[in-house]
ZANUKE-568858 format. One record per residue (C-alpha): residue number from 1; residue in one letter; x, y, z. Coordinates in steps of 0.02 Angstrom, whole numbers. Layout:
<atoms>
atom nr=NUM | rest=a | east=X | north=Y | up=Z;
...
</atoms>
This chain:
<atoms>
atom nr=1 | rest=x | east=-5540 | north=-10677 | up=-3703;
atom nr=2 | rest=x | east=-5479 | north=-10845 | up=-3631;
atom nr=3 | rest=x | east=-5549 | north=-10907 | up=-3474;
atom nr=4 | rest=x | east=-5412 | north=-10961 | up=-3371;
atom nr=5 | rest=x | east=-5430 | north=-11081 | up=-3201;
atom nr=6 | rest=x | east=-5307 | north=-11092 | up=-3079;
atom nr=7 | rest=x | east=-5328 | north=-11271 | up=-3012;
atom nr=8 | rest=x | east=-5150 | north=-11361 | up=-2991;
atom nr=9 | rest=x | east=-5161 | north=-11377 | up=-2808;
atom nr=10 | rest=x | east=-5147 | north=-11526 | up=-2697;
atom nr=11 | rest=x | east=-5307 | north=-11452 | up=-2577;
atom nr=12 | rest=x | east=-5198 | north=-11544 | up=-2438;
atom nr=13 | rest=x | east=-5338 | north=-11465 | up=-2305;
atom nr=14 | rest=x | east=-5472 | north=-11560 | up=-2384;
atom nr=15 | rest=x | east=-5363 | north=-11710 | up=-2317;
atom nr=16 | rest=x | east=-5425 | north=-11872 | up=-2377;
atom nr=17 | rest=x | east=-5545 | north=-11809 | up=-2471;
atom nr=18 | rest=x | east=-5436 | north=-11741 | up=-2591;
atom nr=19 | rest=x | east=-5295 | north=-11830 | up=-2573;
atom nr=20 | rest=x | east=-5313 | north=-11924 | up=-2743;
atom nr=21 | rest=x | east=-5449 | north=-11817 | up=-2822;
atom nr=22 | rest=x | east=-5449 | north=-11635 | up=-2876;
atom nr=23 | rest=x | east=-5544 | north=-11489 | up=-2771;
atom nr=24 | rest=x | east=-5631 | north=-11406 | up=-2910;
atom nr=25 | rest=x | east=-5705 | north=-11565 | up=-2962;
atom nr=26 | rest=x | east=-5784 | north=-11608 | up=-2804;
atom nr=27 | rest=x | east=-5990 | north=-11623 | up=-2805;
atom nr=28 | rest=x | east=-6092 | north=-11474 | up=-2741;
atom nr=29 | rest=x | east=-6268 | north=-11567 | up=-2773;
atom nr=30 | rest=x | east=-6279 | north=-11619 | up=-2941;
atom nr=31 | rest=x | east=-6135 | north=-11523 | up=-3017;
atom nr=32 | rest=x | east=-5966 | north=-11474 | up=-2982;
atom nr=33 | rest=x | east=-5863 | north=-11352 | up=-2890;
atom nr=34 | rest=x | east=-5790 | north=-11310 | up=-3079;
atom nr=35 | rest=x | east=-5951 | north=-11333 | up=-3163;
atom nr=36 | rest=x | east=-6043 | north=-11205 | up=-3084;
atom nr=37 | rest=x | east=-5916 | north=-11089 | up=-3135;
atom nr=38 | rest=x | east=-5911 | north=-11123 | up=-3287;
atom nr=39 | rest=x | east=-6089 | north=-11130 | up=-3327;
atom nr=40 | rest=x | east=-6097 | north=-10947 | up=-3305;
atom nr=41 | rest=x | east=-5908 | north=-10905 | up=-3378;
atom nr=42 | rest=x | east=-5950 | north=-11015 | up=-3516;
atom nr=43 | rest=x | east=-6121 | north=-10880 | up=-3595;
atom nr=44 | rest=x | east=-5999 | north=-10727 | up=-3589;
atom nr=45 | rest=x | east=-5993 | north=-10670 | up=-3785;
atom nr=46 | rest=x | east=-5803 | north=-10622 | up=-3757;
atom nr=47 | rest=x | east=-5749 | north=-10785 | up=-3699;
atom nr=48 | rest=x | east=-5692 | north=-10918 | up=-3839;
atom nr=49 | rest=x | east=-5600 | north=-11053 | up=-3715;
atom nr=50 | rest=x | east=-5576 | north=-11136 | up=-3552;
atom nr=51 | rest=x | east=-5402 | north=-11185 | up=-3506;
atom nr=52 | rest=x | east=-5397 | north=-11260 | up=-3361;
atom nr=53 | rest=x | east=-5208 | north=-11283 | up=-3273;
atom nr=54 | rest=x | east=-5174 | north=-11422 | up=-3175;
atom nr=55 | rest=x | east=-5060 | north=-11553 | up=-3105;
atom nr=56 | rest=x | east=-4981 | north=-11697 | up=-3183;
atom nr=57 | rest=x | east=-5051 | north=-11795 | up=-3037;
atom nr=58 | rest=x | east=-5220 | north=-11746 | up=-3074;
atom nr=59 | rest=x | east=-5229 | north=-11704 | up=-3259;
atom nr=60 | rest=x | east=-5292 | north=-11871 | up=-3302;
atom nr=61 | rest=x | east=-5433 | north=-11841 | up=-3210;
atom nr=62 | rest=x | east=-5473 | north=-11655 | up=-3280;
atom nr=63 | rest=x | east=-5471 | north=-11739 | up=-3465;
atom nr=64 | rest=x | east=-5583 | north=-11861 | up=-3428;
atom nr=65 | rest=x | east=-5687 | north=-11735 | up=-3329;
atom nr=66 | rest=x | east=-5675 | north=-11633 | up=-3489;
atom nr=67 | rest=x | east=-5742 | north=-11755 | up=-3612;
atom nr=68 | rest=x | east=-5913 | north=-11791 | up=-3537;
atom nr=69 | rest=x | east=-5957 | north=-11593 | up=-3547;
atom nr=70 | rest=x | east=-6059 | north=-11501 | up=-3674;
atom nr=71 | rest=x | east=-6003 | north=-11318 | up=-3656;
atom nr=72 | rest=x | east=-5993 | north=-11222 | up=-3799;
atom nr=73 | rest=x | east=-5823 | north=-11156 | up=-3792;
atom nr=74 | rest=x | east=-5704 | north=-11280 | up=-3806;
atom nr=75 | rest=x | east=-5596 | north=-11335 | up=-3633;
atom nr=76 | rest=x | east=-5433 | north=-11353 | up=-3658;
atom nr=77 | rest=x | east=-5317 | north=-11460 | up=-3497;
atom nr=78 | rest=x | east=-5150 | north=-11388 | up=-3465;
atom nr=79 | rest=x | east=-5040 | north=-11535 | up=-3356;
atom nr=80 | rest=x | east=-4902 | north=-11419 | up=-3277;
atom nr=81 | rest=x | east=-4810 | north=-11593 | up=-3229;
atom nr=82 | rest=x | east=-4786 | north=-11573 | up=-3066;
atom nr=83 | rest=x | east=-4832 | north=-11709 | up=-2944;
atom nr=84 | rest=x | east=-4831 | north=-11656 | up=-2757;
atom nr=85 | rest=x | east=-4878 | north=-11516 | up=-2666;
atom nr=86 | rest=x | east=-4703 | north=-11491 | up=-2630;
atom nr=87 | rest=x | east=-4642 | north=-11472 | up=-2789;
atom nr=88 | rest=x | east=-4793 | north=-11375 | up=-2865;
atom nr=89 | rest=x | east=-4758 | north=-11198 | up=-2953;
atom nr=90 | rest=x | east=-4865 | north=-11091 | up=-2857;
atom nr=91 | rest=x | east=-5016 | north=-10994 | up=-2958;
atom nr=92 | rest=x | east=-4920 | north=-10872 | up=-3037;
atom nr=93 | rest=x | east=-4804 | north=-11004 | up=-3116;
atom nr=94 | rest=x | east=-4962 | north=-11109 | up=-3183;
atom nr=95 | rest=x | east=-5002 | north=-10954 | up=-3256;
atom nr=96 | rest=x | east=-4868 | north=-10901 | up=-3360;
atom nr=97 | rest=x | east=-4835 | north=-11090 | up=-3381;
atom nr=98 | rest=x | east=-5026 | north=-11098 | up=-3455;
atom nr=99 | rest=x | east=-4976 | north=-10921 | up=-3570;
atom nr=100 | rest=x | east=-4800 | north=-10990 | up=-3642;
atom nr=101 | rest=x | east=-4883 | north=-11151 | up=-3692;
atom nr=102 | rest=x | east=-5037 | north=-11116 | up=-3796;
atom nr=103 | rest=x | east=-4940 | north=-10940 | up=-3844;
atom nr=104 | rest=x | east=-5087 | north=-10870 | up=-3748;
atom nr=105 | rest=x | east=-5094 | north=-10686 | up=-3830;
atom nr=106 | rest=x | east=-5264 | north=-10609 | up=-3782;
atom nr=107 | rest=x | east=-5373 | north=-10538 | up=-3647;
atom nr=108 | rest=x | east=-5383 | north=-10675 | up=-3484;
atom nr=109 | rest=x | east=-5499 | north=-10690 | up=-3358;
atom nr=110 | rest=x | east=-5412 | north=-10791 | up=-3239;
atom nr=111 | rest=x | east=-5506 | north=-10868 | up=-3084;
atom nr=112 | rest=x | east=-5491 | north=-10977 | up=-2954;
atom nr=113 | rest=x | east=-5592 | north=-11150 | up=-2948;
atom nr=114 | rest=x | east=-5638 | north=-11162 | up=-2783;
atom nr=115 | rest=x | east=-5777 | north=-11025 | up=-2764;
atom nr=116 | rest=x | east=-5946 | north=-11035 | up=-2769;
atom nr=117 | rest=x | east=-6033 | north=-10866 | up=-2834;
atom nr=118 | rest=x | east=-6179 | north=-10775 | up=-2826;
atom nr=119 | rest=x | east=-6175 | north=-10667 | up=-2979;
atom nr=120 | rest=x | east=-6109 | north=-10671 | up=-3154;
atom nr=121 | rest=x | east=-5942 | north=-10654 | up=-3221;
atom nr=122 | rest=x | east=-6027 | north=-10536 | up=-3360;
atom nr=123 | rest=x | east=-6031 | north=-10387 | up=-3246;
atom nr=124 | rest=x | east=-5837 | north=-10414 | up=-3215;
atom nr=125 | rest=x | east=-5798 | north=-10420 | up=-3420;
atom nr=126 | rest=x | east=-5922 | north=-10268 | up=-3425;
atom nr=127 | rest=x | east=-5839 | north=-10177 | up=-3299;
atom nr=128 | rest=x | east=-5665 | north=-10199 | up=-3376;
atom nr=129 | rest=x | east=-5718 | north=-10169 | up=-3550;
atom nr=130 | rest=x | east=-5790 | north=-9982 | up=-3492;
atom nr=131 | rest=x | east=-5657 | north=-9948 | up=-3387;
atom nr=132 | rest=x | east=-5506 | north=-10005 | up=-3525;
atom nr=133 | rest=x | east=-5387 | north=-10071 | up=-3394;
atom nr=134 | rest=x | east=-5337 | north=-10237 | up=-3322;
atom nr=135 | rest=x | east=-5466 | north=-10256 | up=-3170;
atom nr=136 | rest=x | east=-5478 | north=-10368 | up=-2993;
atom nr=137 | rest=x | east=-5627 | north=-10413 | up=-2902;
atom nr=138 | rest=x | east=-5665 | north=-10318 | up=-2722;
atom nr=139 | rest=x | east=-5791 | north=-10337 | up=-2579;
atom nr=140 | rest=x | east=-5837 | north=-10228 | up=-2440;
atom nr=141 | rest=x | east=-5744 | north=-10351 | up=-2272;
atom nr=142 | rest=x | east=-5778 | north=-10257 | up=-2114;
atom nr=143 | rest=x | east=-5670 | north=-10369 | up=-2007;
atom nr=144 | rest=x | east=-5496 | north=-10325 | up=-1995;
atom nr=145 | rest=x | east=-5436 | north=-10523 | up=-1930;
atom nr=146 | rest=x | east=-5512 | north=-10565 | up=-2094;
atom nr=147 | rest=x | east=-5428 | north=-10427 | up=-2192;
atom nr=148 | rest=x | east=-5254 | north=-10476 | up=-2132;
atom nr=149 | rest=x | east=-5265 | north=-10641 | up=-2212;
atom nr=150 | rest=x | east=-5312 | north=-10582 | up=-2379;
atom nr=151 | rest=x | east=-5269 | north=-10438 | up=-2502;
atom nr=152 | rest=x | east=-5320 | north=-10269 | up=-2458;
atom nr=153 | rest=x | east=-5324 | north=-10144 | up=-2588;
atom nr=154 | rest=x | east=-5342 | north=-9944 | up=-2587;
atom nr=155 | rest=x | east=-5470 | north=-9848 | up=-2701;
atom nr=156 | rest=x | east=-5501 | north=-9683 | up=-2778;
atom nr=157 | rest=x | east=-5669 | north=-9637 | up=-2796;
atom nr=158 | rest=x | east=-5670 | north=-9692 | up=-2981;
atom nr=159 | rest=x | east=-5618 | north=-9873 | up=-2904;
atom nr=160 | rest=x | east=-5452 | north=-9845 | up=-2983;
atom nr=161 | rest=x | east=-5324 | north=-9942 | up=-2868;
atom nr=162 | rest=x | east=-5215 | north=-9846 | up=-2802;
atom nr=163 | rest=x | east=-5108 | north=-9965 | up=-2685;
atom nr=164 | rest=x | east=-5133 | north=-10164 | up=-2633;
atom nr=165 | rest=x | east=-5052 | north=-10257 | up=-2494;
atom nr=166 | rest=x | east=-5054 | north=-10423 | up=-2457;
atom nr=167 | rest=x | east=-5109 | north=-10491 | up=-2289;
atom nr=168 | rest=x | east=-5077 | north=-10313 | up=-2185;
atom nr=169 | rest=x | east=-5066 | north=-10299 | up=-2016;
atom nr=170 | rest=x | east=-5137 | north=-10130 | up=-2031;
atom nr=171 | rest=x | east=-5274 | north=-10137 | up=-2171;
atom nr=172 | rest=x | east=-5289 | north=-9950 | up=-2256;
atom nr=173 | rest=x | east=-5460 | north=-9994 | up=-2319;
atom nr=174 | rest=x | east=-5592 | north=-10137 | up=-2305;
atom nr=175 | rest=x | east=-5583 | north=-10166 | up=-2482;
atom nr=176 | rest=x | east=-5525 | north=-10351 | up=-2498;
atom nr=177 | rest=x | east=-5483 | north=-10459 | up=-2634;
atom nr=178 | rest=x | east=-5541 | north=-10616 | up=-2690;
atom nr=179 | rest=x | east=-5440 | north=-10716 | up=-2819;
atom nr=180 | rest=x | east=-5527 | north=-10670 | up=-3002;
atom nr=181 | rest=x | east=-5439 | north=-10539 | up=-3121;
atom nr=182 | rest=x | east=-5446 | north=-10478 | up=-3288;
atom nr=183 | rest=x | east=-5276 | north=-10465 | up=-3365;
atom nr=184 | rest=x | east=-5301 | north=-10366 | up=-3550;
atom nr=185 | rest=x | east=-5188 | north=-10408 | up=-3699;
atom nr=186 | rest=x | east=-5099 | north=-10259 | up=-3674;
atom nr=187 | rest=x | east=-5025 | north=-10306 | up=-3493;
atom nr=188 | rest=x | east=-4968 | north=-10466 | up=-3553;
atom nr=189 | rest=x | east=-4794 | north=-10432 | up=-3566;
atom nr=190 | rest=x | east=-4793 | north=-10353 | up=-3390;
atom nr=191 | rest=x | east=-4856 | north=-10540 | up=-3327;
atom nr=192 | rest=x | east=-4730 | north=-10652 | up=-3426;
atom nr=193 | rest=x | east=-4585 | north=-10560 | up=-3341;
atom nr=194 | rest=x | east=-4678 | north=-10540 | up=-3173;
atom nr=195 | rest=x | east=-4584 | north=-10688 | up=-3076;
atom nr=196 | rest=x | east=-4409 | north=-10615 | up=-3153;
atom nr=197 | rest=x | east=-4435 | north=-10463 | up=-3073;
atom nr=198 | rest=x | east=-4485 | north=-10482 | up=-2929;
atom nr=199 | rest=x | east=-4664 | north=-10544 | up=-2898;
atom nr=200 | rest=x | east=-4708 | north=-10679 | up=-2781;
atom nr=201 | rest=x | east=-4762 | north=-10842 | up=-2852;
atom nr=202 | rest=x | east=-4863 | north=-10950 | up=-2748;
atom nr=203 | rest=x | east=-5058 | north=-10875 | up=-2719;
atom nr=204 | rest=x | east=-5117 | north=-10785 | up=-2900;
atom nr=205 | rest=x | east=-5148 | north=-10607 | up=-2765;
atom nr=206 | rest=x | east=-4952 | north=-10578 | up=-2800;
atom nr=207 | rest=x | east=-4952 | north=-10553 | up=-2978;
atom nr=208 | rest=x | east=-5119 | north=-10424 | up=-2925;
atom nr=209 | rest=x | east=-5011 | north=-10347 | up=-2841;
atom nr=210 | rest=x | east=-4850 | north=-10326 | up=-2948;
atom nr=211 | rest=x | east=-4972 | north=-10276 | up=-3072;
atom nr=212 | rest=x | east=-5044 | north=-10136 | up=-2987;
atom nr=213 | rest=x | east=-4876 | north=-10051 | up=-2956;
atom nr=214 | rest=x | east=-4861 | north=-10057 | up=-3152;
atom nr=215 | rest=x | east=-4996 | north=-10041 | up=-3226;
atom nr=216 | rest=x | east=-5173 | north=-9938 | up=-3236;
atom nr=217 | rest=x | east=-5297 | north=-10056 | up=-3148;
atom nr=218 | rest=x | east=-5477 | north=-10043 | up=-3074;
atom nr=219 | rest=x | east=-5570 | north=-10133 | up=-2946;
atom nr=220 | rest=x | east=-5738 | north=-10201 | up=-2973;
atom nr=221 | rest=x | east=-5834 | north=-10216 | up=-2823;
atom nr=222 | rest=x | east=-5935 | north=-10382 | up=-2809;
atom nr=223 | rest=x | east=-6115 | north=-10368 | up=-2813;
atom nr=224 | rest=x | east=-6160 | north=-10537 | up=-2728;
atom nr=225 | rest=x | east=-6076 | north=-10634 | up=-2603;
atom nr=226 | rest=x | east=-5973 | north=-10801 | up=-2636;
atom nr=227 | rest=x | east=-5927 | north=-10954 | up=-2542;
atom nr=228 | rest=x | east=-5738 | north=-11014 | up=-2523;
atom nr=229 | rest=x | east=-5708 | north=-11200 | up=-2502;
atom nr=230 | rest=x | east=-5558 | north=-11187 | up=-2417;
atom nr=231 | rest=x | east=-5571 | north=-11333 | up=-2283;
atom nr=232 | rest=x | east=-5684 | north=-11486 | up=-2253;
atom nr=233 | rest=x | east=-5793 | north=-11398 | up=-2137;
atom nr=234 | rest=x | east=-5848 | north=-11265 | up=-2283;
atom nr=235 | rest=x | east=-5887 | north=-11397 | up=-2415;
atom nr=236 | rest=x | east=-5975 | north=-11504 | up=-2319;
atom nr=237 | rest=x | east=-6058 | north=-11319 | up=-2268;
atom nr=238 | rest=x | east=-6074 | north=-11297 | up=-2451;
atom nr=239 | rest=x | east=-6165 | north=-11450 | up=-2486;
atom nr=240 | rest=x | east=-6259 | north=-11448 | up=-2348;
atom nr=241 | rest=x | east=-6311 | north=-11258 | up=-2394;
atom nr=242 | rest=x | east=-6318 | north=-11263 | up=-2591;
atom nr=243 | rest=x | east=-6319 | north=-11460 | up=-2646;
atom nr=244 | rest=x | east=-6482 | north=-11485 | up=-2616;
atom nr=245 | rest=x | east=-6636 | north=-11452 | up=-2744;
atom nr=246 | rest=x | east=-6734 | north=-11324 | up=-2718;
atom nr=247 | rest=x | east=-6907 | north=-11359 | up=-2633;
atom nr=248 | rest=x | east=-7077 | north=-11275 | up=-2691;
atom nr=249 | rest=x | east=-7206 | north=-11216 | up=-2570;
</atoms>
């Protein structure tokens, strides 16, 4: 299983900040956005890579990022060449731009690399391995001005999806969807000719969503919490929250 991060955005909210610099690779404390991530992602059995999908603007920066770590699957920097946010591909792009050059043919967990988590990616790849399918993420979100900015999917009571639909005004469930998936080898062709037929490009929730109108998929529901740096105000939140060392009594 590759382990696939979504990180060729320009973060324009982070302003300044991230004007010149990548998101992911900002510090939380002593590590990074990314590293955290990958720290856990990187002691799942299944996974053999990182391949990390950037900009052209900020690829230099990932590769030198790359070669100071010490992870034992190898990470892997794929520079999409783009160079503003106005002429980026959009998620779904990066992705199949990622899969057509490293002939990526294999189960992907793909993620996004601005999220800090509070549980393992194991349960995820355990969860799609039992269930056999291609699989998203879910969490309980109980308000509905919240659900109408995100996905929103439906659920059977074998958390088989049964419908998804991005940003409704009228959520049919509180079942939202952050951005990590599990796509399995077997659903790869359905992804390379997602954008030819149809499915939206920019945020990595459309290709959920093309996918579970053809395919078998199940949700797993989260069993921590997780923190979205989406702003300034929520990673200097984040840092402020989780940057500092923990203090004994």
């Amino acid at each position: 299983m590759k382990n696939i991060v979504i990180a060729a955005g320009y973060a324009t909210r982070l302003g300044e900040l991230t004007k010149n610099f990548p998101k992911p690779l900002l510090k939380i404390g002593e590590n990074t956005i990314l590293g955290r991530m990958l720290d856990d992602i990187d002691q799942i059995p299944e996974i053999d890579e990182h391949i990390i999908i950037t900009n052209h603007k900020f690829a230099p920066i990932f590769e030198e990022w790359a070669e100071e770590q010490f992870y034992e699957k190898p990470v892997t920097i794929v520079d999409d060449g783009t160079e503003t946010n106005e002429t980026r591909l959009g998620a779904v792009c990066d992705l199949l731009f990622a899969m057509e050059q490293l002939a990526i043919d294999d189960d992907m967990l793909v993620v996004a690399a601005d999220n800090l988590l509070f549980f393992s990616f194991r349960e995820f790849v355990d969860f799609a391995k039992a269930k056999g399918t291609s699989c998203i993420m879910c969490h309980e979100q109980p308000q509905i001005e919240k659900l109408q900015r995100t996905g929103v999917v439906e659920l059977d009571e074998n958390m088989r999806v049964l419908g998804m639909e991005e940003k409704p005004q009228q959520p049919k469930s509180h079942w939202a969807v952050p951005p990590f998936y599990i796509y399995r080898k077997d659903d790869l062709d359905l992804v390379r000719h997602s954008v030819e037929n149809g499915c939206g490009k920019d945020a990595p929730g459309n290709l959920a969503h093309y996918m579970v109108e053809h395919t078998v998929m199940h949700a797993w529901p989260m069993s921590a919490g997780r923190f979205d740096i989406g702003s300034l105000d929520t990673y200097y939140e984040a840092v402020e929250k989780f940057g500092k060392p923990a203090t004994g009594n």
